[in-house]
Each structure stands twice: as structure tokens, then as C-alpha cells.
SETOR-326119 format. One record per residue (C-alpha): residue number from 1; residue in one letter; y, z, x. Coordinates in Angstrom, 1 decimal, padded with zeros to 4 digits. Layout:
// residues N
> NUM:A:Y:Z:X
...
//
This chain:
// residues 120
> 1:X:-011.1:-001.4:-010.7
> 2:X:-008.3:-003.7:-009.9
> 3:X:-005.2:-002.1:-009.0
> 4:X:-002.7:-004.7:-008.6
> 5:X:000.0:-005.8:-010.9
> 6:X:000.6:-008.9:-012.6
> 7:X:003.9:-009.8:-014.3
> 8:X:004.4:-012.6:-016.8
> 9:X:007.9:-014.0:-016.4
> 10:X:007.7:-017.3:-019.5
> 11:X:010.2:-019.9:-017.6
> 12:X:010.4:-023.7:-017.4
> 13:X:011.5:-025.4:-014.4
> 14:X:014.4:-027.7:-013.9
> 15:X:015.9:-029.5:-010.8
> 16:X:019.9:-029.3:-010.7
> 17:X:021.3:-030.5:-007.8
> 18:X:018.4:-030.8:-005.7
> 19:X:017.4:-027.1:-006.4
> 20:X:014.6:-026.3:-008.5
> 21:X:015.6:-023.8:-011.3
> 22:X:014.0:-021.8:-013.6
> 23:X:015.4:-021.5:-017.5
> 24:X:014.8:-019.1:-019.7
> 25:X:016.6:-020.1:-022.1
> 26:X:019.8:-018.0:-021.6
> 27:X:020.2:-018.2:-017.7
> 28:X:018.9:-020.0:-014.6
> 29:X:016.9:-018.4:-012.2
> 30:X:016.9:-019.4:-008.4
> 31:X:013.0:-019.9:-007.6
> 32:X:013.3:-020.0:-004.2
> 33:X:014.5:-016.1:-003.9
> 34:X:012.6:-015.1:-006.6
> 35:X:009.6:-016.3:-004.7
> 36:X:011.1:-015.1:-001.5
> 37:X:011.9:-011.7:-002.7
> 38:X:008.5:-011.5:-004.3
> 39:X:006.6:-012.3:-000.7
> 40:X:009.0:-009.9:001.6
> 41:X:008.0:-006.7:-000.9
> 42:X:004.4:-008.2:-000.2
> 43:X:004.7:-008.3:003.3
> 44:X:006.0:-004.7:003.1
> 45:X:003.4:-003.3:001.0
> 46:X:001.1:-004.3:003.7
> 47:X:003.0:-003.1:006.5
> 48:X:003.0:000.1:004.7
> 49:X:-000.9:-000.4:003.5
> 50:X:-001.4:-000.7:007.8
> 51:X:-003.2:-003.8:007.1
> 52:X:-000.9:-005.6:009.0
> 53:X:000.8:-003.4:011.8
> 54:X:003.9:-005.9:012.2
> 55:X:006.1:-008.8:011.6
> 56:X:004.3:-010.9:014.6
> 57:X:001.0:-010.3:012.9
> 58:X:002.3:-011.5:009.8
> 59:X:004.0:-014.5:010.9
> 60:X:001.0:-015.2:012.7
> 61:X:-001.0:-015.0:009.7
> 62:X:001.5:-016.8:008.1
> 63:X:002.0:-019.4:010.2
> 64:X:005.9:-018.7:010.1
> 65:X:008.1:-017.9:013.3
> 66:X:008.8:-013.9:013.6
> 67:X:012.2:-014.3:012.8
> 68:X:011.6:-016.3:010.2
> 69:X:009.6:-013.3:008.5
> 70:X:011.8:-010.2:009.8
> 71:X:015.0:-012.0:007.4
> 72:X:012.7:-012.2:005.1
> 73:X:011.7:-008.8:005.1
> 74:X:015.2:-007.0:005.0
> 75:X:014.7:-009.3:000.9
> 76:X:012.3:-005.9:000.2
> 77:X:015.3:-003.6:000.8
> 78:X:017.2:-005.3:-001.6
> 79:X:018.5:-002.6:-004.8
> 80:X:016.5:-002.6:-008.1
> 81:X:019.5:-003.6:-010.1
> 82:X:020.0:-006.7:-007.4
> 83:X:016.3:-007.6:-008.1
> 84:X:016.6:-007.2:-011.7
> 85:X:019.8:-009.6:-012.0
> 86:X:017.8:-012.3:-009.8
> 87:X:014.6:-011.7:-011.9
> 88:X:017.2:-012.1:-015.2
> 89:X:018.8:-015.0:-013.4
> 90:X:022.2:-013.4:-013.8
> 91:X:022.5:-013.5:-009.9
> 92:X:025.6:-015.4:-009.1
> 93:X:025.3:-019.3:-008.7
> 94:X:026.6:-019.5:-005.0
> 95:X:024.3:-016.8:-003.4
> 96:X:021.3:-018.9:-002.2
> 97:X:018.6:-018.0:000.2
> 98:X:020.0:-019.9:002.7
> 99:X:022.8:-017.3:002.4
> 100:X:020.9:-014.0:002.9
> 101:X:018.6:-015.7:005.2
> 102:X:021.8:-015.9:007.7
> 103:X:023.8:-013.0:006.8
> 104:X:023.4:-010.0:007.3
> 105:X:022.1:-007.9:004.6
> 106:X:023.7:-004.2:004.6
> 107:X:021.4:-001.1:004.4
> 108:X:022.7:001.0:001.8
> 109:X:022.7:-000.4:-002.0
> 110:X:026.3:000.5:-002.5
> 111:X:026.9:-001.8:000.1
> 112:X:024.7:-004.4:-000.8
> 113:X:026.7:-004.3:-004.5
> 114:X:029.7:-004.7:-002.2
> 115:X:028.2:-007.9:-000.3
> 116:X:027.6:-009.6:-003.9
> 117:X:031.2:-008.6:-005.6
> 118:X:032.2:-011.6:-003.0
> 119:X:030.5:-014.6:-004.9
> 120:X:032.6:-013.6:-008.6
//
């Protein structure tokens, strides 16, 4: 029996400003964190599975520089409700992954609510 999840997300892809975006319809989603969020709560499932036993195993595997994949990672941490408005593409349109790949991202969800209030 097959345990993973699947999710079905219907989008079409459209390139604005040298960014490829996904519309829904009602909103534009950023593909590139979508996809990076996606891979960092991989990674961390299988850090917690053990089947990797850290971040210079994985970037190894991944052929990715170790601090390349530990920013990455702190994505996994990110609140539900955060993850939810970048899965609705709701996010706001100045946060990029280049941004939360060099900032620091803040532990605690309230804080992390905080960190986005900046970009309205």
C-alpha cells in the first residue's frame, strides 16, 4: 500500500517579468516557493524518517551546497496559514525566494505573521 500523498493543484503557467507564475484564475502563484517550500518539508520528512541523518547528506545527494539546503529547510517551519496563502497565491507580490533565502526567517509563527505584515 502506497502511503504518500498526492495533491492536485489545476494551474496554468505564465511568465511576468521574467518570473514564471502560476494562474488560477483569481491569483498568481509564485512557482518557485511553491516548489521550494514543497522540497524543504521533503527534506524534513526524511530527516525525521532517519533516512537521511543531515543537511550535508542531503546536499550531497542533492548535488546543492549545505547552505544552500539548511535556508531551504528553515521553508518547512514556515506557519500553515503562510503555506496556505502561498499555495492560494495570496502571498504578497514582493516576497520572493530570493527574499527568505537571505533573511532570516523567525521561529515562532507569530513572528513569522510579523515578518510578512512588512510587504502590505
Amino acid at each position: 500500500m502506497d502511503n504518500s500523498l498526492e495533491t492536485f493543484v489545476p494551474l496554468q503557467f505564465k511568465r511576468k517579468k521574467g518570473q514564471w507564475l502560476a494562474d488560477s484564475g483569481t491569483s498568481a502563484h509564485d512557482v518557485l516557493i511553491i516548489e521550494a517550500v514543497a522540497r524543504a518539508q521533503y527534506w524534513h520528512s526524511l530527516l525525521d524518517s532517519g533516512a537521511f541523518k543531515g543537511v550535508v547528506e542531503i546536499a550531497r545527494a542533492e548535488g546543492l551546497m549545505p547552505t544552500t539546503v539548511g535556508r531551504l529547510l528553515r521553508l518547512a517551519r514556515l506557519a500553515p496559514d503562510i503555506v496556505e496563502h502561498l499555495m492560494k497565491g495570496s502571498q504578497p507580490r514582493q516576497l520572493t525566494l530570493r527574499w527568505l533565502m537571505r533573511n532570516d526567517i523567525p521561529a515562532l509563527w507569530p513572528e513569522q505573521r510579523q515578518m510578512l505584515e512588512q510587504f502590505k
